[in-house]
Wavefront OBJ file of the C-alpha trace (Angstrom):
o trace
v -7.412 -16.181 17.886
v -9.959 -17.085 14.716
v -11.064 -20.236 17.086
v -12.552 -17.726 19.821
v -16.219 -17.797 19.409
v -17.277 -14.575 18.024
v -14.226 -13.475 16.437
v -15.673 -13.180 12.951
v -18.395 -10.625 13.906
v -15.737 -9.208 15.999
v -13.279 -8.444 13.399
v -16.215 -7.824 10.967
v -17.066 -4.020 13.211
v -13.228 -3.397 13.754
v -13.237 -3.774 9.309
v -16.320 -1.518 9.480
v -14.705 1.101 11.796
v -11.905 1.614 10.045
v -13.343 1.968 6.913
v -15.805 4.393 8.539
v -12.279 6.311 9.261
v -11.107 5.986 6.338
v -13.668 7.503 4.470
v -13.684 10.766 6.321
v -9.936 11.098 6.163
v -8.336 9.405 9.256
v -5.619 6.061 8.901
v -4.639 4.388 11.555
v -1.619 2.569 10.547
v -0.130 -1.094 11.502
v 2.808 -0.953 13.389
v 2.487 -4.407 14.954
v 5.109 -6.684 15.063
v 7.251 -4.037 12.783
v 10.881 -2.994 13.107
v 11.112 -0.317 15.684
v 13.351 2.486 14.405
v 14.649 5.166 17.280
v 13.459 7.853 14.926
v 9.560 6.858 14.951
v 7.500 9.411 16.569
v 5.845 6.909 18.870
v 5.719 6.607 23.077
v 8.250 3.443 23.310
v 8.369 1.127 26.020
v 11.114 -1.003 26.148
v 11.182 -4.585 27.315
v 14.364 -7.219 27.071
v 12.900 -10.398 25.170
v 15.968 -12.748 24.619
v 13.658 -14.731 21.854
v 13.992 -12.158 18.919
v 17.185 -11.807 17.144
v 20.277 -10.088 18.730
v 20.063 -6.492 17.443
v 16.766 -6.840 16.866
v 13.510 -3.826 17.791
v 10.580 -5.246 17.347
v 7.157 -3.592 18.145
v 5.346 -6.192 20.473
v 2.373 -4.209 21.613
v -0.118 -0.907 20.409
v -1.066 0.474 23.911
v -2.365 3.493 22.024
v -2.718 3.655 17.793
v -0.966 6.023 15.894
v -3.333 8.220 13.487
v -2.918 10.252 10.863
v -6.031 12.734 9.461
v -4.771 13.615 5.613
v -1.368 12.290 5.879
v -0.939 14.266 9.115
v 0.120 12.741 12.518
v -2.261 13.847 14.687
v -2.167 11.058 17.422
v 1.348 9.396 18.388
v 1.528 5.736 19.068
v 2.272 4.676 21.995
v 4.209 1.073 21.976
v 5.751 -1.744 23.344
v 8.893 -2.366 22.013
v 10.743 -5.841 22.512
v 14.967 -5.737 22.217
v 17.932 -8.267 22.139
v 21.364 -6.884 22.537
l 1 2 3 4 5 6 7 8 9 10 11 12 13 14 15 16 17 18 19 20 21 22 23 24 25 26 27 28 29 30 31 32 33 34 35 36 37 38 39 40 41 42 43 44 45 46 47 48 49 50 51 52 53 54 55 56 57 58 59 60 61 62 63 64 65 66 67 68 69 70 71 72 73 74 75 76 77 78 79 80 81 82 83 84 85
């Protein structure tokens, strides 16, 4: 929430961190609030959430990143993923 106080120096050393990463090879990349496919190498944790669209996988929650060194995998994510049937 931008209104919390010291969010902008907050997200100011998560920006520097990551770029930090970046430079030496590593991405971590955003898989928040994406589509969850059941072919994603990622930990999944499902939860029923009747306010997302019927049919609908969405990934609610990063309980552990995903990253990649080079373009490799080397960490999976591990998520929570939210489900209407």
């Amino acid at each position: 929430d931008p209104d919390i106080k010291g969010y902008k120096q907050l997200l100011r050393a998560v920006n520097a961190i990551l770029d930090n990463y970046n430079a030496y090879g590593y991405e971590i990349p955003d898989l928040l609030n994406k589509e969850y496919d059941a072919g994603m190498k990622v930990i999944a944790t499902m939860i029923q959430d009747d306010s997302i669209p019927k049919g609908k996988q969405i990934i609610k929650r990063i309980i552990k990143p995903q990253v990649n060194y080079k373009g490799n995998m080397i960490q999976a994510a591990e998520v929570v993923v939210a489900f209407n049937d």
